[in-house]
C-alpha positions as CSV (number, residue, x, y, z in Angstrom):
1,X,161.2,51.1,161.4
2,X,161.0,54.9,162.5
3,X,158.1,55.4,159.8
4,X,156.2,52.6,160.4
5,X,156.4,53.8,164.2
6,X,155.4,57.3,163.0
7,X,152.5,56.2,161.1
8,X,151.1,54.1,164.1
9,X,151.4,57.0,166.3
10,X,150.0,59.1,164.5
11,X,146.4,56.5,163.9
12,X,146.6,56.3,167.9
13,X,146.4,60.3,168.0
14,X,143.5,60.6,165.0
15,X,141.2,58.0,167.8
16,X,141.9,60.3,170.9
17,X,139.3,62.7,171.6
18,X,140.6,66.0,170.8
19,X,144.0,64.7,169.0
20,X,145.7,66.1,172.1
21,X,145.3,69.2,170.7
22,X,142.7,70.6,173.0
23,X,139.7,70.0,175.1
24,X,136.4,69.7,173.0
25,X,134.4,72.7,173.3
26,X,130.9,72.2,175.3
27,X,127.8,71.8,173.3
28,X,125.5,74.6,172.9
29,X,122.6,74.4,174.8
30,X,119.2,74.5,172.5
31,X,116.2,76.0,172.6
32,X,113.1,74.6,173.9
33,X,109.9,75.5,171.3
34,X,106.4,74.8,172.8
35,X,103.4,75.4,170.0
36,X,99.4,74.7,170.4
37,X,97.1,75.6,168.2
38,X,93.4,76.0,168.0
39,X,92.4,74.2,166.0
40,X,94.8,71.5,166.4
41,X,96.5,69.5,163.5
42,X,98.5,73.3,161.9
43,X,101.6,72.6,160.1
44,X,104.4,74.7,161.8
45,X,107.3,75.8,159.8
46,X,109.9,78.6,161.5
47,X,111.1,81.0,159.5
48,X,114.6,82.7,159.8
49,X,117.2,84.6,157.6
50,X,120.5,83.1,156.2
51,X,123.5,84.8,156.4
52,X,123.7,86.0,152.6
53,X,120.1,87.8,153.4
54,X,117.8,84.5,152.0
55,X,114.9,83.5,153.6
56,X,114.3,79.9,155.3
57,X,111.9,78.1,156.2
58,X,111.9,75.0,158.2
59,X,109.2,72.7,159.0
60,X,108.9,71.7,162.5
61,X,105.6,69.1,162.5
62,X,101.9,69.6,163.1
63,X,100.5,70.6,166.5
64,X,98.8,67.3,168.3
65,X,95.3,67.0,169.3
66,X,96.0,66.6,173.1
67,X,98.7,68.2,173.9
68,X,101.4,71.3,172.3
69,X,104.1,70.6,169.9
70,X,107.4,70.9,172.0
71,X,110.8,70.6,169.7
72,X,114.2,71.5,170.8
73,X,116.1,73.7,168.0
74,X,119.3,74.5,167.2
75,X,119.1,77.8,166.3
76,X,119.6,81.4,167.6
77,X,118.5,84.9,167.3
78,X,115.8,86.2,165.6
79,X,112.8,84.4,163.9
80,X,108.9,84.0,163.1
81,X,107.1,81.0,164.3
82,X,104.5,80.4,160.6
83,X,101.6,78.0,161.6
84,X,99.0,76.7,158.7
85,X,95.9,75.2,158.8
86,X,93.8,74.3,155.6
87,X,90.6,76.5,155.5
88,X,92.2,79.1,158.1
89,X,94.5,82.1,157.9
90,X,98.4,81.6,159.1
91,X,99.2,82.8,162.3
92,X,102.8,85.0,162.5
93,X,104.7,85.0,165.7
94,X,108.2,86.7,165.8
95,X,110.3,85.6,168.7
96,X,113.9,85.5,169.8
97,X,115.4,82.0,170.5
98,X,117.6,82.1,173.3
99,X,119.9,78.9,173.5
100,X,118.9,76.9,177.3
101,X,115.8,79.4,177.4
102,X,111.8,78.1,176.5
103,X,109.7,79.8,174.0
104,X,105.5,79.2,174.2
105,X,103.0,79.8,171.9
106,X,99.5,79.3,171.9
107,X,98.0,80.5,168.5
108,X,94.1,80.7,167.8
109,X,93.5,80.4,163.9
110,X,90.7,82.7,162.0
111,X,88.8,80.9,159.4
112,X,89.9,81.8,156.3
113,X,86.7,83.4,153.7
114,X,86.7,81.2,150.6
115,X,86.2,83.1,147.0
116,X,83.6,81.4,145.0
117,X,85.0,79.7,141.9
118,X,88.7,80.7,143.8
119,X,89.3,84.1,141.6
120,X,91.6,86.2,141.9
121,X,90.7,89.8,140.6
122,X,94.1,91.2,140.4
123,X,95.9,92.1,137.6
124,X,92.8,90.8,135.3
125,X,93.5,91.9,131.6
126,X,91.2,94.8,130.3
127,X,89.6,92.5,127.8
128,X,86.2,94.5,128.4
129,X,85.7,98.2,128.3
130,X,82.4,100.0,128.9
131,X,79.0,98.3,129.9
132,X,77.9,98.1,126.7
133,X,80.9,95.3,126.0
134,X,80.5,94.2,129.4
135,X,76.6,93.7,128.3
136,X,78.3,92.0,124.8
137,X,80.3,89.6,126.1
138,X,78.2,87.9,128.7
139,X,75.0,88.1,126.4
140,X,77.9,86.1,123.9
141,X,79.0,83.5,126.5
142,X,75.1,82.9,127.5
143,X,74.5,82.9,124.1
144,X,76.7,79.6,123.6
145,X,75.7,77.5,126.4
146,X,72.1,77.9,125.6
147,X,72.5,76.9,122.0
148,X,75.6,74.6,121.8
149,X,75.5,73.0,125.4
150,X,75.1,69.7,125.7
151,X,72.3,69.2,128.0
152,X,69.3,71.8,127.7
153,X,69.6,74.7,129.8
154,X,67.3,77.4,130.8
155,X,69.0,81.4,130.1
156,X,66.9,82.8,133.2
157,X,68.6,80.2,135.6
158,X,72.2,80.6,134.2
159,X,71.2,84.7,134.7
160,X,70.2,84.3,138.2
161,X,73.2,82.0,138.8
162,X,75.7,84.9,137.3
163,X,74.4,88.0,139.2
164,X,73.9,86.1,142.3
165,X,77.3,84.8,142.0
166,X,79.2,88.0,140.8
167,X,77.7,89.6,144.6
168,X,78.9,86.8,146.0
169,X,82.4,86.6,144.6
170,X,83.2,90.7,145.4
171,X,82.2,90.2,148.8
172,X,84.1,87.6,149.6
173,X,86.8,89.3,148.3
174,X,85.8,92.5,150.5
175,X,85.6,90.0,153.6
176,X,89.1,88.2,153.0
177,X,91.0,91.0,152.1
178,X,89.7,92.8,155.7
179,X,90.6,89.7,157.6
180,X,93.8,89.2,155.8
181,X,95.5,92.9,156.9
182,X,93.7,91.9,160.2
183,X,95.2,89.1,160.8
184,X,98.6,89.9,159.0
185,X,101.4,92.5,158.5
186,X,101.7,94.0,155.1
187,X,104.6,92.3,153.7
188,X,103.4,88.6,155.5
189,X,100.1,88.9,153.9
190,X,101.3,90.1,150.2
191,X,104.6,87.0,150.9
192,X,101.7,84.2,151.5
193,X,98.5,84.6,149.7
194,X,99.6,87.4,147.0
195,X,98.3,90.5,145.9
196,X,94.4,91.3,145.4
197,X,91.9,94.1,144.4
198,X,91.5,95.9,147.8
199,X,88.0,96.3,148.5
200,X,87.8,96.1,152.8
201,X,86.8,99.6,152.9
202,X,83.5,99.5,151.2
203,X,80.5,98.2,152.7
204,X,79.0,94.4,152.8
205,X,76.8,93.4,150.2
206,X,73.1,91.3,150.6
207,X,71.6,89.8,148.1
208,X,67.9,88.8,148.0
209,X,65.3,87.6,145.6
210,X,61.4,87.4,147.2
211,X,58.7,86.4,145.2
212,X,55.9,88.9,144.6
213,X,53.0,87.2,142.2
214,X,53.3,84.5,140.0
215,X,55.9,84.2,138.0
216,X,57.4,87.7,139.5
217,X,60.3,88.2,141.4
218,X,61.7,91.0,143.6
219,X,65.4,91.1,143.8
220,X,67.3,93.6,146.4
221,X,71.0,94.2,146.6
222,X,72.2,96.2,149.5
223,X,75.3,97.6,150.8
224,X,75.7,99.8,153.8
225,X,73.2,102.6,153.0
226,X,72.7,102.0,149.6
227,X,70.2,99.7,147.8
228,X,68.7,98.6,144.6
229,X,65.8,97.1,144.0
230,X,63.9,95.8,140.9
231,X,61.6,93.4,139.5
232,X,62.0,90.0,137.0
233,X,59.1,88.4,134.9
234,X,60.0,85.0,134.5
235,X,57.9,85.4,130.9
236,X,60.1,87.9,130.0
237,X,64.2,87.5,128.7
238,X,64.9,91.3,129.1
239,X,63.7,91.9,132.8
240,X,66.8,89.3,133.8
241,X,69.6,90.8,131.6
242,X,68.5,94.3,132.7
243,X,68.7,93.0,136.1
244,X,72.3,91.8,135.8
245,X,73.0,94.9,134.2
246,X,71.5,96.9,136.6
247,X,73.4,95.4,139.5
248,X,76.7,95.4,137.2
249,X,75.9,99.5,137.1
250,X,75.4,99.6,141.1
251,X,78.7,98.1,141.5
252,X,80.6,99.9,139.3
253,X,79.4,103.2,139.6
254,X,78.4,103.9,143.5
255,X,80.2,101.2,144.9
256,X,83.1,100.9,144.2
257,X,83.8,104.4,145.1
258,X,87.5,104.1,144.6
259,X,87.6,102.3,141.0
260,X,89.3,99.2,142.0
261,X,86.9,97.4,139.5
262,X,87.5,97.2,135.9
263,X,84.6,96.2,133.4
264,X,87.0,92.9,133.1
265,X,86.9,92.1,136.5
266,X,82.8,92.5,136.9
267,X,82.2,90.6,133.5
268,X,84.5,87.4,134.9
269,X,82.6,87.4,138.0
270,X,78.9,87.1,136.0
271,X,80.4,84.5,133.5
272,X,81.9,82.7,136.2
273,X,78.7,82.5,137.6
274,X,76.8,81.4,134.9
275,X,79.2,78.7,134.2
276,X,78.9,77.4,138.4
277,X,74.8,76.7,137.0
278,X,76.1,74.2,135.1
279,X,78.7,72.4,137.5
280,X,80.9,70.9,135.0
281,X,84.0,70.7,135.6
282,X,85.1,70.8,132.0
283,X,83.1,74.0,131.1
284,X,85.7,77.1,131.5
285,X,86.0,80.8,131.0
286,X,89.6,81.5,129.0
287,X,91.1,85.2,129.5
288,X,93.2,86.2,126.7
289,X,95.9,85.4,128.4
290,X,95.0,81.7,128.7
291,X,93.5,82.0,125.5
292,X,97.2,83.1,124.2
293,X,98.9,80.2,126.6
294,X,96.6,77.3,125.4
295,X,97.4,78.1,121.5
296,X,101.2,77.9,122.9
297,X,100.2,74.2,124.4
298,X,99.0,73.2,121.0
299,X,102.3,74.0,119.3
300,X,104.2,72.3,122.3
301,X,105.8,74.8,124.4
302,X,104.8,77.4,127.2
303,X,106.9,79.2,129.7
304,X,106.2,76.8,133.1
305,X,108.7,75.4,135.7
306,X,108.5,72.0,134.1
307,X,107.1,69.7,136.3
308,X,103.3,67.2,135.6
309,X,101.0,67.3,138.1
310,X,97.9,65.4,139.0
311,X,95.0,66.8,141.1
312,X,93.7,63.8,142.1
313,X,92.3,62.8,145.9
314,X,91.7,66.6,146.4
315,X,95.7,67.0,146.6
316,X,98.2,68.9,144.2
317,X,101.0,65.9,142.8
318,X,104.3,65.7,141.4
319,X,104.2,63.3,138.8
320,X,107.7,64.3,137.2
321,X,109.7,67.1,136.9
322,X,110.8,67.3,133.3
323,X,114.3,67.1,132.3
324,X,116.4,69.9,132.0
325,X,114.0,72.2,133.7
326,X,114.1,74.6,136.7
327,X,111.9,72.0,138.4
328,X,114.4,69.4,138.0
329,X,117.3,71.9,138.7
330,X,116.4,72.7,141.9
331,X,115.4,68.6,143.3
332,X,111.9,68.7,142.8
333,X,110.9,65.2,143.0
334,X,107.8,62.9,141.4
335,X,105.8,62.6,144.6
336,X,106.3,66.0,146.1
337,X,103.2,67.8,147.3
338,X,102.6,71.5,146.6
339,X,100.3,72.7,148.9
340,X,101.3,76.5,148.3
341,X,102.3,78.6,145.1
342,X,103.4,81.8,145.8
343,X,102.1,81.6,149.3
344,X,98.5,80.8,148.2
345,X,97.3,77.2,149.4
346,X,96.4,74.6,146.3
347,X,93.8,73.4,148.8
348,X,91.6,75.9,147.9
349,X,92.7,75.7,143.9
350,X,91.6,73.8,141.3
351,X,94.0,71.3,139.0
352,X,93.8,74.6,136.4
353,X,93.8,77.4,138.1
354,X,97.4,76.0,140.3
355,X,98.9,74.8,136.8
356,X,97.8,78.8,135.2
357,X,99.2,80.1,138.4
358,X,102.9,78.1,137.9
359,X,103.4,79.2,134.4
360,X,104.0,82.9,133.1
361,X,106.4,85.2,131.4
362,X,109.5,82.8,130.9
363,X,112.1,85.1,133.3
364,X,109.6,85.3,135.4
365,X,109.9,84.1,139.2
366,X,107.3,81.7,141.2
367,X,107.7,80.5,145.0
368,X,106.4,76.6,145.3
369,X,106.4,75.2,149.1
370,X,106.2,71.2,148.9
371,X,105.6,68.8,151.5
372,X,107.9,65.6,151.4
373,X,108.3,63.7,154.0
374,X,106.2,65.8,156.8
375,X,108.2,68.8,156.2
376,X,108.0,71.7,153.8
377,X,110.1,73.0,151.9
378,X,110.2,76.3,150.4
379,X,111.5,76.5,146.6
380,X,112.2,79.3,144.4
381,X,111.8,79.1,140.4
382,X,112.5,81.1,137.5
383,X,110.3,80.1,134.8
384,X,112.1,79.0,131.7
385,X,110.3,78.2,128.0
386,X,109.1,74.5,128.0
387,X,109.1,72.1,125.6
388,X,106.8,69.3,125.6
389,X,107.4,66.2,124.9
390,X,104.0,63.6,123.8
391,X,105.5,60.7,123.2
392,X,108.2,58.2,124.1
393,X,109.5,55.2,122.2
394,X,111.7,51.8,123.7
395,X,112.1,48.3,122.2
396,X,111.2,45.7,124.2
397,X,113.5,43.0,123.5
398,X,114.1,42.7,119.6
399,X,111.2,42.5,118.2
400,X,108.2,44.6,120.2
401,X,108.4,48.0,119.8
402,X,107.2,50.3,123.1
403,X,105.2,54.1,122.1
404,X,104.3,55.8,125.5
405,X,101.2,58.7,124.5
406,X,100.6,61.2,127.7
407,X,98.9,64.0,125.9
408,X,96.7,64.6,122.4
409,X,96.6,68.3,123.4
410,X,99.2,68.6,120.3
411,X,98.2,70.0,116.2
412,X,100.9,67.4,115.3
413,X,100.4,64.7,117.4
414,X,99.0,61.8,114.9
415,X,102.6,62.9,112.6
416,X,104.6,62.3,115.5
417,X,103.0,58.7,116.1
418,X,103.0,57.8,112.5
419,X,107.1,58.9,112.5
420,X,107.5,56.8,116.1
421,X,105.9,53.8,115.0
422,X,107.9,53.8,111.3
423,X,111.3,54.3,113.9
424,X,110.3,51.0,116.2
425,X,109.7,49.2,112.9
426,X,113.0,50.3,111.2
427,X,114.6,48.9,114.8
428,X,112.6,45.3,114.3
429,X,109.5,46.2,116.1
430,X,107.6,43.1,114.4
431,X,104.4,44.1,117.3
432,X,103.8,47.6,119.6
433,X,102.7,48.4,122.8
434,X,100.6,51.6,123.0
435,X,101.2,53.3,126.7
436,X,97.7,55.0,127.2
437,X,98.3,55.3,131.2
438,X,97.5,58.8,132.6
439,X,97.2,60.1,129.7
440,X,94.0,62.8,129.8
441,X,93.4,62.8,126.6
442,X,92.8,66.5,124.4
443,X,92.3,67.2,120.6
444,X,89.5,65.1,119.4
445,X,90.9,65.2,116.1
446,X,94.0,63.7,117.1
447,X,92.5,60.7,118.6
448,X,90.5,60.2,115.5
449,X,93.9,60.5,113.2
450,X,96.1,57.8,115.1
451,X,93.1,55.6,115.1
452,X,93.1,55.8,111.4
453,X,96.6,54.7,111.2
454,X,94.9,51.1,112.3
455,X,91.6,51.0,111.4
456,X,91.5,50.1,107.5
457,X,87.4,51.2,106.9
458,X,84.4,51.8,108.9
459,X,83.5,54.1,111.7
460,X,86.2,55.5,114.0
461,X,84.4,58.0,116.3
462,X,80.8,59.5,116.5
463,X,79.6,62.7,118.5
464,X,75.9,63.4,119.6
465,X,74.7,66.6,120.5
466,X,71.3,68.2,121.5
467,X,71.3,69.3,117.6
468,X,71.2,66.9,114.9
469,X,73.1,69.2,112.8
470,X,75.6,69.6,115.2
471,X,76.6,65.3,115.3
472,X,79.5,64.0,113.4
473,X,80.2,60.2,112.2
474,X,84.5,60.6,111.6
475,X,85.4,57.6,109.4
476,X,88.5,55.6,108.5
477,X,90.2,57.0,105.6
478,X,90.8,54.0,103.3
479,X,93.6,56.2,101.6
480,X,95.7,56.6,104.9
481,X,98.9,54.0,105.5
482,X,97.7,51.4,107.5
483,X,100.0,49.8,110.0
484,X,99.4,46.2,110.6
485,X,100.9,44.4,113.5
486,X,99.8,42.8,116.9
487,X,98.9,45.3,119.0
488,X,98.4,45.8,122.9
489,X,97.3,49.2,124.6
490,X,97.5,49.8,127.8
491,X,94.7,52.1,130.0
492,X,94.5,52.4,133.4
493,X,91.9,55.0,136.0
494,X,94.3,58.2,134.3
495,X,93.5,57.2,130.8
496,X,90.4,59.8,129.7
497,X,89.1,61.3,127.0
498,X,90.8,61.0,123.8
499,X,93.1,57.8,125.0
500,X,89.5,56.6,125.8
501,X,88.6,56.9,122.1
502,X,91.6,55.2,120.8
503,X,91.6,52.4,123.5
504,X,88.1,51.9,122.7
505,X,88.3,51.9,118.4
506,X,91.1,49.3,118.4
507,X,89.0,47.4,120.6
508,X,86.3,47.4,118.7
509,X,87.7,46.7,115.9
510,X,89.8,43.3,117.1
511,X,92.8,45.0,116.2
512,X,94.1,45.3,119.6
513,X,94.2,43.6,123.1
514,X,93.5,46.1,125.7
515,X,95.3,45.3,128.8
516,X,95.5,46.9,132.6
517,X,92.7,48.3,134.6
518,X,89.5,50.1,134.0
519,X,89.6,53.3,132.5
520,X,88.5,57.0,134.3
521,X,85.4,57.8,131.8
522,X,85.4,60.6,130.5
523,X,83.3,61.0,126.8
524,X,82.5,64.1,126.8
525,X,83.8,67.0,124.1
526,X,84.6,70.3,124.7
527,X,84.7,73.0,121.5
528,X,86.2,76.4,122.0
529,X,84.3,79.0,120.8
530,X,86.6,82.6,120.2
531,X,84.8,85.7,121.8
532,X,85.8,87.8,119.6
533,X,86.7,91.1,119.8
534,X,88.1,90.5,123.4
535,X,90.2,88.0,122.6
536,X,88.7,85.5,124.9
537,X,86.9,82.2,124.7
538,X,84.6,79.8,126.1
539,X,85.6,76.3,126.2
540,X,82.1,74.5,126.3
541,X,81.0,70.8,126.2
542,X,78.5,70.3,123.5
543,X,78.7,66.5,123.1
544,X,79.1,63.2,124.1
545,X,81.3,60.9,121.3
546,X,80.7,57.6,121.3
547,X,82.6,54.5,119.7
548,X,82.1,52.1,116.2
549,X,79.6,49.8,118.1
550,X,77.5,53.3,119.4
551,X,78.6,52.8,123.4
552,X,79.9,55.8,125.4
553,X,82.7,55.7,128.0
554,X,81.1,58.3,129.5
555,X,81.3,57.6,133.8
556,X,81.6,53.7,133.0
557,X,84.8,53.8,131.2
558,X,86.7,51.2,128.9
559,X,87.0,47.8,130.3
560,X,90.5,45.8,129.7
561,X,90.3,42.6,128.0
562,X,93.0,41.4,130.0
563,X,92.8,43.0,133.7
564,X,96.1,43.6,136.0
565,X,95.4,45.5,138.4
566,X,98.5,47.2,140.1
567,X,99.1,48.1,144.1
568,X,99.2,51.2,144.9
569,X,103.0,51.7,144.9
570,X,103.1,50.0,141.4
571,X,100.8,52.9,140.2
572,X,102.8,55.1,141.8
573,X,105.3,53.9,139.6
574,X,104.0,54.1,136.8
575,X,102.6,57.8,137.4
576,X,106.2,58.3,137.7
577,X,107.4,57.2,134.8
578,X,106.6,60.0,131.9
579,X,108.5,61.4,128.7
580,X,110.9,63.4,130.5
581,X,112.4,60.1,133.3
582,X,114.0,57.3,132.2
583,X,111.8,54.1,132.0
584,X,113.6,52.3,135.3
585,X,111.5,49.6,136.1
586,X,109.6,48.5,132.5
587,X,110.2,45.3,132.3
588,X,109.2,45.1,135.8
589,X,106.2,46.3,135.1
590,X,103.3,43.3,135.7
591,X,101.3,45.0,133.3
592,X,103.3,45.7,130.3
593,X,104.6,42.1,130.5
594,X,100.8,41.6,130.8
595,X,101.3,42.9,127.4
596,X,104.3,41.3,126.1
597,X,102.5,38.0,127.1
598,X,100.1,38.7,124.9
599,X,101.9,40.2,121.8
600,X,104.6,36.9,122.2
601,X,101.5,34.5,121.5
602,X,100.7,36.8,118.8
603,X,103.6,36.8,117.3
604,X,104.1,32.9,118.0
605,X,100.7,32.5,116.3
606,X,101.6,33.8,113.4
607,X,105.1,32.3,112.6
608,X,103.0,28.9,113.0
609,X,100.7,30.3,110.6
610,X,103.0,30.8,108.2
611,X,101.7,34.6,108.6
């Protein structure tokens, strides 16, 4: 009796306020934040320091159109008030939060200075030395395009392009880096956009061309009291090169009076430049050190924070972290947006230069902020060695075997496939489903392998360039294993390139039922020519491939013979689910039962056959 009575009293003291112990304390008053910005629409994050020393930062929402962004914190003490706007510098305000007192901003945002081609000079390799290499190299790269390109272009064009462009590029570096140490302290400006070649102390630079006679041009580059002037013949090959080289000597020798710039740094600049002339987005420029990081791709590992992104809609994706990398480690999560890598905005990278600019050195450390949500979040990484994984494998009930392909950017690829499928088979797969969504595509030669695991004679894949010499007709081999089975592949707007070319083949051929949605068309091929002795290259497209019936997916895509198309959280789905996630929500999946559908009446078919 006296427990029970104890244990009652005692639940009767846990639901009084306080326990009877003591009188709750009363609430610390917070602190009013008021925050408008011109231009309206800035994200607002506040930044403050944890007790172990780390630095936070919070987002707080974006200023309003109409009226400030008012927000009652509780917080304390010191802080900085960061506001962001895409296209615009950030605006730092420190301030003291008092709890019960009001804090108001107003904050008038410069317009950021945008780098042609986004470059960033610093800490470029010293792949050139000497005008005489810097003359090598570029006369190399132009060398390339004119002869291997696939469409015809003109060397004096792609000339004017690269000197005009090179000007253009070093000013605009001159111009940002003056506004940025304007506009920010030292340590805000190095924390946010990174380190660059500091060139605000030298004078602007003009550029003009004015035509004199027919067929010759006047060209005049100026900068402060210093000019240069000169003369092309459009008649004459020479009179452009020695231009370029001409204004590459003005720059680097009265100039840049403080040798920020190396030979490397003016030769990327031109080549850049000649490859904008051609506005492909496929065309690229690769420094040694991407030259060094691609060759690591192709053997299936690079040092990365392990996460797939997707650049589509202008905006920088999670797809998927990877598992067991620092991406997963620290929460990243498939949807996440980066819009900043160690501090500098993905709105003004491209997909390559933000996925060069995540992987380094493993050991190394990166800074991503993501937006999930509406808020940021600021995350840390140490970049470990990555291995990548190209394919994934499931059975789909007992007798259909599942092969997910997201990449052919592997030497090894068509062995892998070839071991997968012999797996599934082992397991009962008596039919296979080939997973071509989001997949980009890559080695040419790999899409052409696979395909000959299938295709038992005839034409695989042709190419067509400007030079008959150049074309290719890549065959089945009648020697390979072929696998025969019912098969379905599935393409949707990410499948490109390569996954195009397989898609397509096994079309052609009847040997497969394409199911899902229109595919992104891309036929183009790109060939890497080495610039050797700098250790650089020159990734170039010189063709268009085409498949057994002579049609190119090229902007048209492959058509599905059986369409699904998915909503836009199904594909969100599906972007979701990659090698390195488990496959939640397969069978769920309207268009690999799509698939199953198909491959059942196959397999049906067949039995009643007597197949």
């Amino acid at each position: 009796m006296t427990r029970k009575l104890t244990r009652a009293l005692g639940a009767v003291l846990l639901l009084l306020p306080g326990a009877l112990a003591q009188e709750q304390a009363p609430p610390t008053p917070k602190t009013r934040l008021v925050v408008a910005s011109e231009p309206a629409e800035a994200s607002v994050f506040l930044r403050t320091v944890d007790a172990d020393g780390s630095d936070r930062e919070t987002f707080l929402g974006t200023t309003p159109a109409a009226r400030p962004l008012e927000l009652d914190l509780e917080r304390s003490g010191p802080a900085e008030v960061v506001v962001f706007k895409q296209g615009y510098v950030c605006k730092i305000e420190p301030l003291r939060l008092l709890p019960g007192g009001t804090a108001h901003l107003e904050v008038r945002l410069a317009p950021d200075v945008e780098v042609p081609r986004g470059l960033r000079l610093k800490d470029t390799e010293p792949f050139v030395q000497g005008p005489e290499q810097f003359d090598e190299l570029f006369v190399g790269v132009l060398f390339n395009v004119v002869r291997f390109y696939v469409e015809e272009q003109h060397p004096l064009r792609l000339i004017e392009r690269a000197t005009a462009t090179l000007v253009e590029i070093l000013d605009a570096v001159r111009a940002r880096e003056k506004l940025l140490r304007r506009e920010l302290s030292p340590e805000a400006r190095l924390r946010y956009y990174g380190d660059e070649v500091d060139l605000r102390a030298y004078p602007r630079l003009s550029w003009a061309r004015e035509r004199e006679a027919e067929g010759i041009r006047r060209y005049t580059l100026r900068a402060g009291k210093l000019a240069l002037t000169g003369t092309t013949d459009d008649s004459d090959l020479e009179s452009y090169l020695r231009m370029l080289h001409r204004v590459y000597a003005f720059l680097k020798f009265r100039w840049d009076a403080d040798h920020h710039l190396s030979d490397a740094i003016l030769a990327r600049c031109a080549i850049e430049g000649l490859l904008a002339a051609l506005d492909d987005e496929h065309t690229h420029f690769l420094t040694p050190a991407e030259v060094r990081q691609m060759s690591s791709e192709n053997e299936g590992s690079f040092g990365g924070v392990g996460i797939v992104v997707s650049g589509r809609g202008g905006a920088l994706r999670v797809v998927a972290p990877m598992e067991g990398t620092p991406a997963q480690a620290a929460g990243i999560l498939a949807g996440d947006r980066i819009v900043a890598i160690d501090g500098l905005p993905t709105a003004r990278l491209g997909l390559r230069e933000a996925v060069r600019l995540m992987r380094g050195p493993v050991g190394s450390r990166v800074v991503l902020t993501l937006r999930r949500g509406g808020r940021d979040l600021v995350v840390p990484l140490e970049r470990a060695d990555i291995r990548l994984k190209f394919t994934a494998t499931r059975m789909l009930g007992a007798d259909v075997g599942y092969l997910r392909i997201t990449s052919f950017m592997n030497e090894h690829l068509s062995e892998k496939v070839a071991a997968d499928i012999a797996a599934l088979r082992k397991r009962g797969a008596r039919a296979l489903v080939i997973d071509l969504r989001n997949d980009p595509g890559g080695l040419l030669v790999q899409a052409h392998r696979i395909a000959d695991l299938f295709v038992p004679s005839g034409r695989i894949v042709s190419t067509r360039t400007r030079l008959p010499e150049e074309s290719r007709n890549l065959l089945a081999d009648p020697k390979t294993p072929k696998v025969r089975m019912p098969l379905a592949v599935l393409i949707n707007e990410g499948s490109a390139s390569a996954s195009e070319i397989l898609a397509g083949t096994l079309q052609e051929h009847g040997l497969a039922t394409v199911v899902g949605e229109r595919s992104f068309g891309k036929g183009s091929v790109q060939r890497v020519f080495a610039l050797e002795p700098f250790g650089c290259a020159l990734a170039l497209t010189v063709a268009t491939y085409h498949l057994p019936s002579g049609r190119t997916p090229h902007k048209r895509g492959i058509a599905p013979d059986v369409e699904v198309r998915l909503t836009e959280e199904e594909r969100l789905a599906v972007a979701e689910r990659t090698n390195y996630t488990r496959d939640e929500g397969l069978a769920e999946d309207r268009q690999v039962r799509a698939a199953l559908e198909v491959l059942r009446k196959r397999l049906a078919a067949a039995a009643t056959s007597g197949e």
